[in-house]
mmCIF file of the C-alpha atoms, coordinates in Angstrom:
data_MODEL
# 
_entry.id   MODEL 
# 
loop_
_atom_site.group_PDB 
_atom_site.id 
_atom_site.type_symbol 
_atom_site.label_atom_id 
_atom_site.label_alt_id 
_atom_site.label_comp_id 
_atom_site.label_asym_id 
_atom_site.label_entity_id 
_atom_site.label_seq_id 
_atom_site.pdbx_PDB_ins_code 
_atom_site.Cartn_x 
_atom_site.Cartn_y 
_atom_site.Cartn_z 
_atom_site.occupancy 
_atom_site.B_iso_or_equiv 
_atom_site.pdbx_formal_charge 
_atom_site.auth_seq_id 
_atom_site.auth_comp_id 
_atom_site.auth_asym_id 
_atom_site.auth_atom_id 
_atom_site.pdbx_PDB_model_num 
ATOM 1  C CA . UNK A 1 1  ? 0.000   0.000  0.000   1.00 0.00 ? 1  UNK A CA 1 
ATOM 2  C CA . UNK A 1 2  ? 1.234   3.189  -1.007  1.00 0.00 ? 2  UNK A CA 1 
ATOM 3  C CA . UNK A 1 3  ? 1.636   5.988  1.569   1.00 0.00 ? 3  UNK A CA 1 
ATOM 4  C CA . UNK A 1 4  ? 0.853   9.545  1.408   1.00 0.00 ? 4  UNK A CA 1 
ATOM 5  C CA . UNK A 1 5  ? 3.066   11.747 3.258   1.00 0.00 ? 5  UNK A CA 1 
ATOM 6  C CA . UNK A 1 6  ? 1.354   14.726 5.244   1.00 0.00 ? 6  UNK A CA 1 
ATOM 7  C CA . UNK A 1 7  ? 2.584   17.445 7.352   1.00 0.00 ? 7  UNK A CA 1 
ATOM 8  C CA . UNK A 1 8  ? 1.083   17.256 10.923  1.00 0.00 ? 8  UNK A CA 1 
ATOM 9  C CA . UNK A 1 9  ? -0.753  20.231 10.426  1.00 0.00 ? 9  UNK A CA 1 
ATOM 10 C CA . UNK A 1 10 ? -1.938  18.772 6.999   1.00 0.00 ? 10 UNK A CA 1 
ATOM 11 C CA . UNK A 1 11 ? -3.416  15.642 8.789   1.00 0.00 ? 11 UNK A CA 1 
ATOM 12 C CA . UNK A 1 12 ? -5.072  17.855 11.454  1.00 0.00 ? 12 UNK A CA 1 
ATOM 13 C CA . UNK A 1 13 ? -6.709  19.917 9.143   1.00 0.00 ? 13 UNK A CA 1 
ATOM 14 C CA . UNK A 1 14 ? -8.223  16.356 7.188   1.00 0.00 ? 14 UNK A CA 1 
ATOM 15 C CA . UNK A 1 15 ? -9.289  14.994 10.504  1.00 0.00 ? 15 UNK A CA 1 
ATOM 16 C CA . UNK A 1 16 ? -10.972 18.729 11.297  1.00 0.00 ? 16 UNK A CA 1 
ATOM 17 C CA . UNK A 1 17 ? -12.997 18.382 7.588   1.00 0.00 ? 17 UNK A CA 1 
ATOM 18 C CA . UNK A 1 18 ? -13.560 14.521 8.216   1.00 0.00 ? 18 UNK A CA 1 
ATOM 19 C CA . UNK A 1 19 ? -15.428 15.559 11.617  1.00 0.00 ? 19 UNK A CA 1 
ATOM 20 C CA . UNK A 1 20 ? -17.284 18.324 10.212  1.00 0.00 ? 20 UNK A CA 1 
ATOM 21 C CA . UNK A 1 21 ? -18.559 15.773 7.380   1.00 0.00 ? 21 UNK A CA 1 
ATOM 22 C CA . UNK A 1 22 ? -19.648 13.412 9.203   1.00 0.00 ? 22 UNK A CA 1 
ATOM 23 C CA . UNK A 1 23 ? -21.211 15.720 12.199  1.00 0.00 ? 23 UNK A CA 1 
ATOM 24 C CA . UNK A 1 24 ? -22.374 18.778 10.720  1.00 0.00 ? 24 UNK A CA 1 
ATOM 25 C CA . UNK A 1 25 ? -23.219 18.234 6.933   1.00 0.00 ? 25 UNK A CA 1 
ATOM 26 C CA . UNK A 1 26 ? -23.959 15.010 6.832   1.00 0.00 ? 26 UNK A CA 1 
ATOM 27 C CA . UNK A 1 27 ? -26.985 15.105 9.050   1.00 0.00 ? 27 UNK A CA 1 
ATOM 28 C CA . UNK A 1 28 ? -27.985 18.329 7.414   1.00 0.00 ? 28 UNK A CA 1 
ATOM 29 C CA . UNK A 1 29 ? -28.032 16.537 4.182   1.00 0.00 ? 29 UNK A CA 1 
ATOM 30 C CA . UNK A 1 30 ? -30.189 13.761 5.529   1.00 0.00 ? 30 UNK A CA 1 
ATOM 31 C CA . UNK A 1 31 ? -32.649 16.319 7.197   1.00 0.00 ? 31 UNK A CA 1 
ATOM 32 C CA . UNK A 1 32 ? -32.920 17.954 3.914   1.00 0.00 ? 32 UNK A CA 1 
ATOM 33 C CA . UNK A 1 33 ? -34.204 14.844 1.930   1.00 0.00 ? 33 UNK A CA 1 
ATOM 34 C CA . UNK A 1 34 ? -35.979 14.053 4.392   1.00 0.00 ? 34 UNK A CA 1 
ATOM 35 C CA . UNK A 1 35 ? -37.961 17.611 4.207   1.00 0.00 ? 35 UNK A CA 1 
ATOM 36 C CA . UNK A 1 36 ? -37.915 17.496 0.184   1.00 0.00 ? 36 UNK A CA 1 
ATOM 37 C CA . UNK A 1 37 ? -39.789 13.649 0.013   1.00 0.00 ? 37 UNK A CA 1 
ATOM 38 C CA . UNK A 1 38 ? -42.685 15.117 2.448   1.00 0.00 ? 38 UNK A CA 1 
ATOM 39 C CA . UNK A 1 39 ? -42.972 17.505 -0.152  1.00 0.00 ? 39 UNK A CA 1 
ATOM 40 C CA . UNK A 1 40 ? -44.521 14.928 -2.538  1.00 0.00 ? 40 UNK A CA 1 
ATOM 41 C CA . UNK A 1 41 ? -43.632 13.800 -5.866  1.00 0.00 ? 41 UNK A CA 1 
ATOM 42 C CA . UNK A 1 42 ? -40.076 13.097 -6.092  1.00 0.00 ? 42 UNK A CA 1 
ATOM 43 C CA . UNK A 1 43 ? -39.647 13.022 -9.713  1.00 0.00 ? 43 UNK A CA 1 
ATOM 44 C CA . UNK A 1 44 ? -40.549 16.268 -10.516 1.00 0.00 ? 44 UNK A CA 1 
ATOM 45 C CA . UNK A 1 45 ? -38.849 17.714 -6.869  1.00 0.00 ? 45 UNK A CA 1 
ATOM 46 C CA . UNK A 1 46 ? -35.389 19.617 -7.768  1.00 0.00 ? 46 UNK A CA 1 
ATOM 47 C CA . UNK A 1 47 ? -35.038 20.034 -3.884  1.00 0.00 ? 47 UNK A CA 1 
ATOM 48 C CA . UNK A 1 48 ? -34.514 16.264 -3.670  1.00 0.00 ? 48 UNK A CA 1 
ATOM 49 C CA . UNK A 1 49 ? -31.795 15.697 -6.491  1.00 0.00 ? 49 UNK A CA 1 
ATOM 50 C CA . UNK A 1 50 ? -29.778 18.410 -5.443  1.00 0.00 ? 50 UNK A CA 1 
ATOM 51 C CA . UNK A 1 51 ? -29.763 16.729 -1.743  1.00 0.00 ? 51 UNK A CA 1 
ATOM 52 C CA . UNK A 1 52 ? -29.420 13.691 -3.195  1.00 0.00 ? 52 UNK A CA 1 
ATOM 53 C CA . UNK A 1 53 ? -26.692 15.318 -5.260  1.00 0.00 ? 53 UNK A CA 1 
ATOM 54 C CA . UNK A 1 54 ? -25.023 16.938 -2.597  1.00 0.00 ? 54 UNK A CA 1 
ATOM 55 C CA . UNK A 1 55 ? -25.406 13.081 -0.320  1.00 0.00 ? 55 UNK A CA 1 
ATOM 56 C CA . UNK A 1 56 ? -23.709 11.694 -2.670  1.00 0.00 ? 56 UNK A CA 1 
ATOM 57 C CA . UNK A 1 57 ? -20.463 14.866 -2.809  1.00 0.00 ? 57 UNK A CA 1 
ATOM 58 C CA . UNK A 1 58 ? -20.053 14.298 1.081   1.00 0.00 ? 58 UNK A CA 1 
ATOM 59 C CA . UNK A 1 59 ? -20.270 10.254 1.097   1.00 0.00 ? 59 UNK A CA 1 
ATOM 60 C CA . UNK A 1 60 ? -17.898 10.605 -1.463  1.00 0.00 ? 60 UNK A CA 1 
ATOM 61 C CA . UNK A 1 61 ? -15.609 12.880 0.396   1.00 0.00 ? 61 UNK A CA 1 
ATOM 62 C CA . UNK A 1 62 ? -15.622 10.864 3.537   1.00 0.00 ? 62 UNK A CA 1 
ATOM 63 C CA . UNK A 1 63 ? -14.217 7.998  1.829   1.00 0.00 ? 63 UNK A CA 1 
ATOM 64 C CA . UNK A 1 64 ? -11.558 9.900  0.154   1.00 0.00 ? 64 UNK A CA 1 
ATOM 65 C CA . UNK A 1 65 ? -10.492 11.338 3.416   1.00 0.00 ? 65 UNK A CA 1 
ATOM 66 C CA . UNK A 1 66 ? -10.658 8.438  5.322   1.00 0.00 ? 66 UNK A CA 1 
ATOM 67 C CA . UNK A 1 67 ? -8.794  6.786  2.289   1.00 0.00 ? 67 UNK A CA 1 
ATOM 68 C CA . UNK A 1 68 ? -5.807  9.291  2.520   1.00 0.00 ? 68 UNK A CA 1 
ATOM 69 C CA . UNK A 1 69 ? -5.976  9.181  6.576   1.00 0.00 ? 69 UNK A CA 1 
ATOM 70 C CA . UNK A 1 70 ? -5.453  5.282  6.830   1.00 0.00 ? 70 UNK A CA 1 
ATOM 71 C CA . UNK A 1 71 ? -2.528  5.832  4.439   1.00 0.00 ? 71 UNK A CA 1 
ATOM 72 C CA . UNK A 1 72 ? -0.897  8.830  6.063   1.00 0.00 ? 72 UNK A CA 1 
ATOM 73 C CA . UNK A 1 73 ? 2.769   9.062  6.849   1.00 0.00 ? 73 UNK A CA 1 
ATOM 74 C CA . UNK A 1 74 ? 2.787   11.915 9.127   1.00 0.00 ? 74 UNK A CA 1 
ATOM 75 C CA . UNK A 1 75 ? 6.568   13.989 8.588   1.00 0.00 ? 75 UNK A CA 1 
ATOM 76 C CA . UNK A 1 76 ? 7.982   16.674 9.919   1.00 0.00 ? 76 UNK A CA 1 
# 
């Protein structure tokens, strides 16, 4: 497995977005769709495909973080 080297501040600053992902926008997302399929119909509801659309940004994000995380080489 390949490592990626990152500075320490580097890695901090991934962990801080990783955290805020998963804590802050994630939930937000899921409250969103949530809102936009009591609204009705969802295949004519734009509110819905951009939540969907922005789901499936952060879901993809989160992986790529942790990704680079589990193959961090933290250097000076």
């Amino acid at each position: 497995m390949t490592t990626i080297p990152l500075t320490r501040r580097g890695a901090e600053q991934l962990k801080a977005e990783l955290h805020r992902l998963k804590t802050v926008e994630r939930p937000a997302v899921i409250q969103a769709i949530a809102e936009a399929r009591a609204q009705g119909d969802l295949s004519e509801n734009a509110e819905y495909d951009a939540a969907k659309d922005k789901q499936g940004f952060i879901e993809g994000r989160i992986k790529e973080l942790e990704g680079k995380l589990a193959a961090a080489q933290v250097i000076d």
